[in-house]
GULUM-603894 format. One line per field, with one value per residue (C-alpha): x, y, z; chain. Coordinates in pm, 1 decimal. Example, Ala and Ser with C-alpha at 12.3 -4.5 7.8 and 13.67 -1.06 7.14 Angstrom:
REM GULUM-603894
c1: c(1230.0 / 1367.0)
c2: c(-450.0 / -106.0)
c3: c(780.0 / 714.0)
ch: c(A / A)
REM end
This chain:
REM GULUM-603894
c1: c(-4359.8 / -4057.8 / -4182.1 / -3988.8 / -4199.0 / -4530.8 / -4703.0 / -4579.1 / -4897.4 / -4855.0 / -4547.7 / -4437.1 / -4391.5 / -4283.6 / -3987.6 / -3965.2 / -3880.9 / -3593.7 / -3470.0 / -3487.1 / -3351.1 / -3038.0 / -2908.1 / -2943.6 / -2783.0 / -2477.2 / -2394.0 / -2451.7 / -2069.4 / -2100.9 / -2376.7 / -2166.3 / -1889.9 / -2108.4 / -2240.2 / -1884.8 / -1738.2 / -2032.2 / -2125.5 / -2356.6 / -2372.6 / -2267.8 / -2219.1 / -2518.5 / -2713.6 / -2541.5 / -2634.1 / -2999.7 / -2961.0 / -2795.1 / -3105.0 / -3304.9 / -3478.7 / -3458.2 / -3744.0 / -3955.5 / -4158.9 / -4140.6 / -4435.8 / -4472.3 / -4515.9 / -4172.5 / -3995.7 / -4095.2 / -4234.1 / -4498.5 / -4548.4 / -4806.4 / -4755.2 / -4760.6 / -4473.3 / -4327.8 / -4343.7 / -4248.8 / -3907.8 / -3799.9 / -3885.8 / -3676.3 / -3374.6 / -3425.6 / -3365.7 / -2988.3 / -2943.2 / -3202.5 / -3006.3 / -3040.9 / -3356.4 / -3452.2 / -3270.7 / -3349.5 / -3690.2 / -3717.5 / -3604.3 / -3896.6 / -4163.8 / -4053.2 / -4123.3 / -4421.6 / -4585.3 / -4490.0 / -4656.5 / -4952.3 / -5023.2 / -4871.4 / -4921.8 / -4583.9 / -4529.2 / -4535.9 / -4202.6 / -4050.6 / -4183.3 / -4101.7 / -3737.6 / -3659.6 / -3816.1 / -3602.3 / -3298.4 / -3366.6 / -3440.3 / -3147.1 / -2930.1 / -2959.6 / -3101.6 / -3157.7 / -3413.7 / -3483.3 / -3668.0 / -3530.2 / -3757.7 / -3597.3 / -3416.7 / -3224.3 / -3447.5 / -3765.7 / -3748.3 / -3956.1 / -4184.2 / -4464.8 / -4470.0 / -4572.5 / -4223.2 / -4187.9 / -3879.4 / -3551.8 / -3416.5 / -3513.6 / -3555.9 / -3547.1 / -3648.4 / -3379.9 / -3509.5 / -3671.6 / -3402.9 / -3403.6 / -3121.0 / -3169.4 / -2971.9 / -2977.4 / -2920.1 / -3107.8 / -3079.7 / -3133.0 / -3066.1 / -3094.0 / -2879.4 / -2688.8 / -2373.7 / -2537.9 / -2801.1 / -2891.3 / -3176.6 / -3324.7 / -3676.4 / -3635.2 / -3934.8 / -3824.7 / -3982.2 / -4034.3 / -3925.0 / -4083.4 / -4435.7 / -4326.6 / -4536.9 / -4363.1 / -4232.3 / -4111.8 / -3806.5 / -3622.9 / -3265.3 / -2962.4 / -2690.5 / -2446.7 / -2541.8 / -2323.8 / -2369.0 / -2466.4 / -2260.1 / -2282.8 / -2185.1 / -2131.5 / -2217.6 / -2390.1 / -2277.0 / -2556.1 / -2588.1 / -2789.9 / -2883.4 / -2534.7 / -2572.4 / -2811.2 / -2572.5 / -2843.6 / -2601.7 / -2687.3 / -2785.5 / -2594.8 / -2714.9 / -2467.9 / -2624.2 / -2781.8 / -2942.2 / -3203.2 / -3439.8 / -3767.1 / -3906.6 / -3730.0 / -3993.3 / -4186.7 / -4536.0 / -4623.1 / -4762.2 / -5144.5 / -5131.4 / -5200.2 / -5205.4 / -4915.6 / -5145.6 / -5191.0 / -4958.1 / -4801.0 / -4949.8 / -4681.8 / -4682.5 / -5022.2 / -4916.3 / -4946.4 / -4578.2 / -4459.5 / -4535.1 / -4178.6 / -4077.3 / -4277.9 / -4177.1 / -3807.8 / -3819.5 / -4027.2 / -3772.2 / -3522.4 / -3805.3 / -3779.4 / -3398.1 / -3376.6 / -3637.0 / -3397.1 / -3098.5 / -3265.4 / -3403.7 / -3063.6 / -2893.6 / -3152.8 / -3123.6 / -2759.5 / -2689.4 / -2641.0 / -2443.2 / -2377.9 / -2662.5 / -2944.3 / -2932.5 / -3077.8 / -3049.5 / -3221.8 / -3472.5 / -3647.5 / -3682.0 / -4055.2 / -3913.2 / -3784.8 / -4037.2 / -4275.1 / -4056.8 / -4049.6 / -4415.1 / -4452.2 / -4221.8 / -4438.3 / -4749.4 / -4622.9 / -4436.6 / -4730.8 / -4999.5 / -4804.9 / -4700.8 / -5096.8 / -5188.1 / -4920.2 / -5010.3 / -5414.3 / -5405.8 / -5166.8 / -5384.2 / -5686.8 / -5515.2 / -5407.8 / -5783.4 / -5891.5 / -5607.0 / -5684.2 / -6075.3 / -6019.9 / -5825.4 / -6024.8 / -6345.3 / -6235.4 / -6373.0 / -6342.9 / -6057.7 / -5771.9 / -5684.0 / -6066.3 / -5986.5 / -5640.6 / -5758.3 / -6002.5 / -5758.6 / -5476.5 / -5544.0 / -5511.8 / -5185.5 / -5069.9 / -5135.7 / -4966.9 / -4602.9 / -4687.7 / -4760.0 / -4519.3 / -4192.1 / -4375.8 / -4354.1 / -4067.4 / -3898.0 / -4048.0 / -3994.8 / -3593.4 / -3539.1 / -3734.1 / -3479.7 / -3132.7 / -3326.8 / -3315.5 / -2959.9 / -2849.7 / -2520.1 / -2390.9 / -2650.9 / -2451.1 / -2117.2 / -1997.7 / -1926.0 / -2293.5 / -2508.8 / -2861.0 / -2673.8 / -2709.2 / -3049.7 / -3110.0 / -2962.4 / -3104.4 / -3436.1 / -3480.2 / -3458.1 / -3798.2 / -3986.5 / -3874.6 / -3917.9 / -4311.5 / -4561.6 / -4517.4 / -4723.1 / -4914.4 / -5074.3 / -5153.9 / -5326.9 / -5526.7 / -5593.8 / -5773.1 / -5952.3 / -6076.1 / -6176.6 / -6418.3 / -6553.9 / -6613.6 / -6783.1 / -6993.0 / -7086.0 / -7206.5 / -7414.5 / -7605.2 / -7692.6 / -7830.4 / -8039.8 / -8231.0)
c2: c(1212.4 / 1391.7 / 1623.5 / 1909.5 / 1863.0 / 1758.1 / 2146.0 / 2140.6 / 1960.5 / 2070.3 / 1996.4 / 2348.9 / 2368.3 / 2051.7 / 2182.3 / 2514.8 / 2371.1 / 2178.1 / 2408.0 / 2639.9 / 2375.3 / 2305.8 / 2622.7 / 2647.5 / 2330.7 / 2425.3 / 2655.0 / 2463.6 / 2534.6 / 2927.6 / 2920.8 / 2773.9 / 2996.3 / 3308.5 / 3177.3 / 3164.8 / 3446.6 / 3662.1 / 3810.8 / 3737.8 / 3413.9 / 3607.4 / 3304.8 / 3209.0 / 3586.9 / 3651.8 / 3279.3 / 3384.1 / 3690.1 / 3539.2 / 3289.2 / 3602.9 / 3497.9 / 3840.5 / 3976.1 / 3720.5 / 3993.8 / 4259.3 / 4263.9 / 4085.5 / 4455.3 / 4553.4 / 4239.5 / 4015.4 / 3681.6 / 3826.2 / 3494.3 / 3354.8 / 3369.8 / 3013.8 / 2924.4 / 3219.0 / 3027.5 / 2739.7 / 2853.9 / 3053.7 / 2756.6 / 2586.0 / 2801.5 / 2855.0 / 2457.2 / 2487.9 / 2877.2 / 3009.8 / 3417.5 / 3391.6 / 3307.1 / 3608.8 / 3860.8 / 3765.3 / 3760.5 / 4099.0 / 4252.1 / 4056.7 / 4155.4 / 4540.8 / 4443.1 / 4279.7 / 4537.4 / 4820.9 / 4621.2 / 4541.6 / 4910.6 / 5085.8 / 5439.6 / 5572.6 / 5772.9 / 5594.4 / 5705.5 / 5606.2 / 5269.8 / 5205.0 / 5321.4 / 5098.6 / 4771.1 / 4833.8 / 4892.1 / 4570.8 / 4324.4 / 4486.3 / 4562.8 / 4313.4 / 4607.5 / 4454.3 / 4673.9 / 4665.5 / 4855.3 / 5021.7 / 5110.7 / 4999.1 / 5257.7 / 5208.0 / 5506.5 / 5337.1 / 4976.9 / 4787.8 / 4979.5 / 4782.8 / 4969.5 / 5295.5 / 5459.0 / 5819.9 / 5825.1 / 5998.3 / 5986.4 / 6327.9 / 6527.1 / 6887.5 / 7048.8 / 7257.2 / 7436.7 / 7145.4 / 6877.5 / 6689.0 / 6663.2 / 6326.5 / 6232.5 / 5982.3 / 5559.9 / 5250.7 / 4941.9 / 4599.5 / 4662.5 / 4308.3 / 4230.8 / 4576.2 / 4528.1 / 4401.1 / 4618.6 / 4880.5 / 5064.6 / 5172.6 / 5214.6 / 5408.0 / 5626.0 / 5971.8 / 6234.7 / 6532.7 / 6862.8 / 7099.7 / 6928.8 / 6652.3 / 6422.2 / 6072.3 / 5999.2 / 5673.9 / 5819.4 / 5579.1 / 5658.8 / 5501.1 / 5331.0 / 5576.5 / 5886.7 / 6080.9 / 6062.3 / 5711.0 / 5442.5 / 5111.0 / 5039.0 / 4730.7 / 4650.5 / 4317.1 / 4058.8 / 3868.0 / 3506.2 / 3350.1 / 3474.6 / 3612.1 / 3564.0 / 3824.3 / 4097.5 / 4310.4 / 4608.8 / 5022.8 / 5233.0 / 5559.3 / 5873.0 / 6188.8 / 6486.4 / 6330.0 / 6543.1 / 6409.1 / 6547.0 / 6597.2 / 6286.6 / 6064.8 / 6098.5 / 5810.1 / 5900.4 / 5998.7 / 5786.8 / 5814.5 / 5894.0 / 5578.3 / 5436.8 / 5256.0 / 4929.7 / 4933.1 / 4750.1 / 4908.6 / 4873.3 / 4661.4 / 4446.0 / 4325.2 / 4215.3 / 3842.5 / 3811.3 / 3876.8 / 3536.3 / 3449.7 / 3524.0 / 3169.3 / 2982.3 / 3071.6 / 2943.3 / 2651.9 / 2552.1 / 2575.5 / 2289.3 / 2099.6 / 2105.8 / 2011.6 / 1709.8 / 1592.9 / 1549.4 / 1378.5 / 1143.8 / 1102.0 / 1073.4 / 816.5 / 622.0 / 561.8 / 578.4 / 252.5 / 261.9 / -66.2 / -62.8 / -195.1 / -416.6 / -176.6 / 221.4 / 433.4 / 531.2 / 183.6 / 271.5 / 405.3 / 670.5 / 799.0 / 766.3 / 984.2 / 1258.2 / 1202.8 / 1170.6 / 1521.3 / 1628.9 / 1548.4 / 1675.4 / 2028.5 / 2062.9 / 1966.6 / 2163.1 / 2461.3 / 2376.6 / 2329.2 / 2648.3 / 2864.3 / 2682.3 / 2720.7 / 3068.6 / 3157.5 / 2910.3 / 3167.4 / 3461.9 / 3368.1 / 3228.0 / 3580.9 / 3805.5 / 3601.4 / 3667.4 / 4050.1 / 4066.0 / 3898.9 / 4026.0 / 4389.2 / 4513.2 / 4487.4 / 4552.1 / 4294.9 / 4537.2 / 4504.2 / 4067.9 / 4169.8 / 4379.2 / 4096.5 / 3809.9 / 3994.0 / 3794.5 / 3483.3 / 3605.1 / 3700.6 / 3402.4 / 3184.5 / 3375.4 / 3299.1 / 2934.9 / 2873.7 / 2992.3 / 2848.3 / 2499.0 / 2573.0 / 2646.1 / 2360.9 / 2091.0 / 2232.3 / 2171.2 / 1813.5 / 1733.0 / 1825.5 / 1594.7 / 1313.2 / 1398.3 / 1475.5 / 1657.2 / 1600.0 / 1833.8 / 2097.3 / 2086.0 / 2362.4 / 2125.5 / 2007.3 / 2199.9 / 2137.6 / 2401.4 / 2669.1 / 2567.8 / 2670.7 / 3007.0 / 3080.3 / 2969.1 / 3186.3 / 3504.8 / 3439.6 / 3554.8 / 3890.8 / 3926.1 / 4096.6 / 4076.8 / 4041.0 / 3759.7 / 3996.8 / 4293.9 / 3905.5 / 3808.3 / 4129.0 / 4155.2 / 3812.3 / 3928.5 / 4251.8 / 4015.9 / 3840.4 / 4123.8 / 4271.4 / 3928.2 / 3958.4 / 4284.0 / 4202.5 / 3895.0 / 4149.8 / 4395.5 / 4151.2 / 3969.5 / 4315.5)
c3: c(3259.6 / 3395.1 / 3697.5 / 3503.4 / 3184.8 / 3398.2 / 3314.2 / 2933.3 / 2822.4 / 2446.5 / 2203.0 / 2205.7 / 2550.1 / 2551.5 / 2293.6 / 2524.0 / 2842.8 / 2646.2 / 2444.2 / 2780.3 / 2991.7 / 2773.6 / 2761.0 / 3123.0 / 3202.4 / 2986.1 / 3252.8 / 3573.7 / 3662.9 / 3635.8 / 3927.4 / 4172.1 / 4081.7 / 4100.3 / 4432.6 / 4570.9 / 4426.3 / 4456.3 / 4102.1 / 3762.7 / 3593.5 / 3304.9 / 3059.8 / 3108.5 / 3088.2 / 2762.7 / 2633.2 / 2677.5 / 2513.1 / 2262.7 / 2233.4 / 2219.9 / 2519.6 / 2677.7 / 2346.9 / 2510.1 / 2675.9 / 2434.1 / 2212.6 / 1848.9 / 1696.9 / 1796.8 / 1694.1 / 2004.1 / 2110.7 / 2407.7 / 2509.9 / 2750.6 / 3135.7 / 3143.7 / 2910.3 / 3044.2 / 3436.8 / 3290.7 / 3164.8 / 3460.5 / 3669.8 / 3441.5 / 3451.5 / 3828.6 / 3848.5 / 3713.8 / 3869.9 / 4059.5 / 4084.8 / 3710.5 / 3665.4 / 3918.7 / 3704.1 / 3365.4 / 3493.7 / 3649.2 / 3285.9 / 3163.2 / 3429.8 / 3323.3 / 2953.8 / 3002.9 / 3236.8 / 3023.4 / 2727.2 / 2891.8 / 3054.4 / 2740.8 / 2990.6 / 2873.5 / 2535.4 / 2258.2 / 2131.7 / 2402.4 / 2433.4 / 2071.4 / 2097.3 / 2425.9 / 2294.5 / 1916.7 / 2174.5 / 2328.2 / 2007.7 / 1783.6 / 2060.7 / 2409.0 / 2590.2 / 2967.9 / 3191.1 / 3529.9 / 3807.5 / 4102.8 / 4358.3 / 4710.8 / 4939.8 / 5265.3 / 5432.5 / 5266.0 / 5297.3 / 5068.5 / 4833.7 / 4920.3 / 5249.0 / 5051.0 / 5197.2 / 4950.5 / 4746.6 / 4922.5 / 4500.7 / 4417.8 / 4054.6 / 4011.1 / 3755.8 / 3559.4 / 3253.0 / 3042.7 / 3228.9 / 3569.8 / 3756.0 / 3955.6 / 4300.1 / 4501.6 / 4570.8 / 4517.1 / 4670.6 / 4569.8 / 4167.8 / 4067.1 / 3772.4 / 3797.6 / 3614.4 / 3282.0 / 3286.3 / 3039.6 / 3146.9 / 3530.2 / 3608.6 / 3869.8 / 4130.8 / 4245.7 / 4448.5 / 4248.8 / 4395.3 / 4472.9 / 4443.8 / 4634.4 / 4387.1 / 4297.1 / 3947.2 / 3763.9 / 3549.9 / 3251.5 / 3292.4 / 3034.9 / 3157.8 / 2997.2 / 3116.7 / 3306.0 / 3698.2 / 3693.0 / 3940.5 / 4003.0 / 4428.7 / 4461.5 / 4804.5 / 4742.6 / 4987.8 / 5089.1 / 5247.6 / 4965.4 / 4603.8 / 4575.2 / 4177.3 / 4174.3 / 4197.4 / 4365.3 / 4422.4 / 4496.0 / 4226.2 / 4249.4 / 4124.5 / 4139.4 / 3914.8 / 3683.4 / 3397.8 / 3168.5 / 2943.4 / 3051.9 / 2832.2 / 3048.8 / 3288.6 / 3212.1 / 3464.8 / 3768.1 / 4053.4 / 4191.7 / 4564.5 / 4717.6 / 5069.1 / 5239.1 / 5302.2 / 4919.0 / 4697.5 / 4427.7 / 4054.3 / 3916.3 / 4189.7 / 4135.9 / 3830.3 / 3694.5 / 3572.4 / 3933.8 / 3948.8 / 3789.1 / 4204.9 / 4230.3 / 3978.6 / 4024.4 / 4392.9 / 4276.7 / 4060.3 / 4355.3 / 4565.4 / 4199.3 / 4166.5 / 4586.1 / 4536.0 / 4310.3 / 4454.3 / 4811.7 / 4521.5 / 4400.8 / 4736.1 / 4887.9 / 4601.1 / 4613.0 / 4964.3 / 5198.7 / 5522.5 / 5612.0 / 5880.0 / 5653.1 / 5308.1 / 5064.5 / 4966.1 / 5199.6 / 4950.4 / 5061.1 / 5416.5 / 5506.7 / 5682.6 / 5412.1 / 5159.3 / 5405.9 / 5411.4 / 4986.7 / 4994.5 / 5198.1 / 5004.8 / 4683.9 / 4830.8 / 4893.1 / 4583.6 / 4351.5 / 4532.6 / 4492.6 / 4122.2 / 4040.6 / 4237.3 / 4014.6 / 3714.6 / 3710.7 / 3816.2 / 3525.0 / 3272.9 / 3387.4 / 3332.5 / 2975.9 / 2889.8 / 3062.3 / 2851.6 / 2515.9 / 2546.8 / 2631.4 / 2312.7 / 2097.9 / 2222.6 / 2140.1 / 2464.4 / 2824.5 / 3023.6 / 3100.3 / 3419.7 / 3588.2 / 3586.6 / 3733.9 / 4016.6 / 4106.4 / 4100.2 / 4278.5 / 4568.3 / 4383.7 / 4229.6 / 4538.6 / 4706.7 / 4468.7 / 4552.6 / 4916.6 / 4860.0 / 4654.7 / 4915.7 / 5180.8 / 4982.0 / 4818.7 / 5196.4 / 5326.5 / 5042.2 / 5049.0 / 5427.7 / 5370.1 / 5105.7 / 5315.5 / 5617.0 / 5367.7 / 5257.1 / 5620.2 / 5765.0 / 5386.1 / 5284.3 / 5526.8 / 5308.2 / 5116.0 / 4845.0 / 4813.6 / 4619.2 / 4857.5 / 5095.7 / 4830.6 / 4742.8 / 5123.0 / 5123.0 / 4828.8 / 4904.2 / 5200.9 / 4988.1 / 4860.5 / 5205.2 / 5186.5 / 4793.7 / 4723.7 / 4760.6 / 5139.8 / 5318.3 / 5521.5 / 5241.8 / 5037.7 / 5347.3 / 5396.0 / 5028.1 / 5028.4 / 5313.1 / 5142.9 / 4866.2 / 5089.0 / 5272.1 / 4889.6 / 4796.5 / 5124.4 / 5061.1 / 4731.7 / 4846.4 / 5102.7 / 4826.5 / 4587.3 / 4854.8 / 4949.0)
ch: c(A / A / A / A / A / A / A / A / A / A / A / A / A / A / A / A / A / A / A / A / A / A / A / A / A / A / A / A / A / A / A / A / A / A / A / A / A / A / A / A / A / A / A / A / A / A / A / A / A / A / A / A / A / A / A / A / A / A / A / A / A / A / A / A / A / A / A / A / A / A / A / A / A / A / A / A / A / A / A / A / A / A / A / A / A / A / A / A / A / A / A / A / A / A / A / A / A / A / A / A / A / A / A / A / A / A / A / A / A / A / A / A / A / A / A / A / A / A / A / A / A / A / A / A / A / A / A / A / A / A / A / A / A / A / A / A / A / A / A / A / A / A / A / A / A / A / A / A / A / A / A / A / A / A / A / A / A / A / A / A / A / A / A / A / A / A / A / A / A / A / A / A / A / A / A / A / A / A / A / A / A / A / A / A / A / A / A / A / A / A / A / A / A / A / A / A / A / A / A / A / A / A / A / A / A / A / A / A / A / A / A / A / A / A / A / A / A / A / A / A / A / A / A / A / A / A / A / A / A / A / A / A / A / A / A / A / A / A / A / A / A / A / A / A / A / A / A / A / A / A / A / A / A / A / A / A / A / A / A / A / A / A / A / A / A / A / A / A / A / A / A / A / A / A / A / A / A / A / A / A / A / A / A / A / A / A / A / A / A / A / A / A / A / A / A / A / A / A / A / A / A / A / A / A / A / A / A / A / A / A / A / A / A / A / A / A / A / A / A / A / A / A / A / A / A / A / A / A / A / A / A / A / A / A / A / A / A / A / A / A / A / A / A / A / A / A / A / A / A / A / A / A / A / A / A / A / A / A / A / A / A / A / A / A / A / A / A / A / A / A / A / A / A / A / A / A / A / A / A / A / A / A / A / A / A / A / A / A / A / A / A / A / A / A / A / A / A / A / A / A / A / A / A / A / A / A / A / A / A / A / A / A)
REM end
């Protein structure tokens, strides 16, 4: 079985990753020219919408597909084989849909209006959390974005950094600190209102398709529905709900499908390549087939790791629902670790199994022409994405001092 096709163990998935993986490969031109020229894949973003992928995540009430986490990995992975920016943007919208499906916290109303907006319409969400005073978010840094309140409006000001997918998008998610209580606020803000800027100030080394530009806010008025909830006070070694979530691990499976695409072009090169120095393609040479065998190892470890912890999660979410009771959140706050973990696997292998692949290709691998020296610079980006390695390590720990814990209590 094809290694693409290797976790689509049914027919429909089977059909998915196809269907998925044709679309993408249709526009295999427009991610080298968005890596170059620095900007969106476009073709390709509207092509999904146009596909409806982007209802994926919106739920089957409101005209969507809500499908599983696993076929959901298993087309970003795909995607993120042909254009790995792409599959990072389209799958932020998705993690925002998803989330807000699964925690349904926000007004009903509102909810209902943003998923009709993005079945009828193409509506693309996404959130906007990062600040140049704050750093990440995960660090538990307070909003510098502030709201004030101005008879039953906001006015909003302020910038956000890293807005992945900021030209096509729609809708922000964005936190704020709310004056004058100082407590912090996730506000829904349109595209169109007045006040709202796109600075585009992206100019990164790799995942230049992104388009990660600032989000500029100049006295912005909303109405008071706009704000969407307001944040428990939590501590800065604590990661933020919606990063505990189990459809941040698209972050995985997008730079998987980077490790995927790499393997296959060293297997391409080593196959065809012969300098006149020995009497068969290099692929032959035992060398060679370590560093493919390594190669192999990391890449399917990491693959099965992502792959049984989403399988769990969708036996876990499909017996919550159909039990009628229980809470899908109390498995989640468990097997955060585990979902954690599985992002920092996966860029370690994916880092690893990319920088085996250009040792097999060589000082080729290094030309601008070649497409393994994208795959590098794009690959890199996934070690400062979240969750970050360290609040994963310390939440496994936690886990086992919990477990421990638990083991004294019951023996007493």
């Amino acid at each position: 079985m094809n290694i693409q096709n290797y976790f689509a163990v049914t027919a429909e998935q089977q059909e998915l990753v196809q269907w998925i993986g044709d679309i993408a490969d249709r526009y295999a031109d427009g991610a080298v020219e968005a890596d170059e020229h620095n900007h969106l894949n476009t073709e390709l973003i509207q092509a999904l919408k146009d596909a409806n992928y982007h209802t994926f995540s919106v739920p089957q009430e409101y005209g969507g597909k809500a499908i599983s986490l696993t076929d959901f990995l298993l087309c970003q992975e795909r995607i993120a084989q042909v254009d790995a920016p792409t599959a990072i943007a389209i799958g932020w919208h998705h993690i925002s849909m998803f989330n807000l499906a699964q925690s349904r916290t926000w007004d009903e109303a509102v909810f209902t209006d943003l998923c009709r907006d993005v079945v009828e319409h193409g509506a693309l969400i996404n959130r906007a959390d990062s600040e140049a005073a704050t750093g990440s978010p995960s660090r538990g840094g307070k909003p510098q974005t502030k709201a004030t309140r101005s008879g039953e409006s906001y006015i909003l000001n302020g910038r956000k950094s890293f807005t992945t997918m900021s030209p096509m998008l729609d809708y922000f998610l964005i936190s704020v600190t709310l004056e004058p209580d100082g407590n912090v606020a996730d506000f829904l803000i349109p595209r169109t209102v007045e006040g709202v800027s796109i600075d585009p100030v992206w100019d990164m080394v790799g995942m230049r398709g992104t388009a990660s530009h600032n989000l500029v806010l100049e006295n912005v008025m909303l109405p008071a529905k706009a704000c969407v909830g307001i944040r428990p006070n939590i501590t800065p070694d604590q990661p933020r709900k919606w990063e505990l979530s189990a459809y941040m691990m698209n972050i995985p499976a997008s730079y998987l499908g980077i490790a995927i695409a790499a393997r296959q072009h060293a297997l391409d090169f080593a196959s065809t390549y012969q300098p006149n120095s020995v009497n068969e393609p290099i692929i032959h040479l035992p060398h060679i087939q370590q560093k493919l065998g390594q190669l192999e190892l990391e890449l399917t470890t990491a693959r099965h790791f992502m792959y049984a912890v989403a399988n769990r999660w969708d036996i876990e979410q499909q017996h919550v629902l159909s039990a009628g009771k229980g809470s899908l959140s109390d498995y989640q706050n468990w097997n955060s670790p585990d979902i954690a973990a599985v992002k920092t696997v996966a860029i370690q292998a994916a880092i690893s199994v990319t920088d085996q692949a250009m040792r097999i290709v060589g000082a080729h691998s290094l030309a601008m022409s070649h497409p393994l020296q994208r795959l590098y610079r794009d690959v890199r980006f996934g070690l400062h994405n979240p969750p970050m390695d360290d609040v994963t390590i310390t939440q496994l720990a936690q886990r086992a001092i919990r477990s421990q814990a638990t083991k004294e209590i019951t023996t007493q």
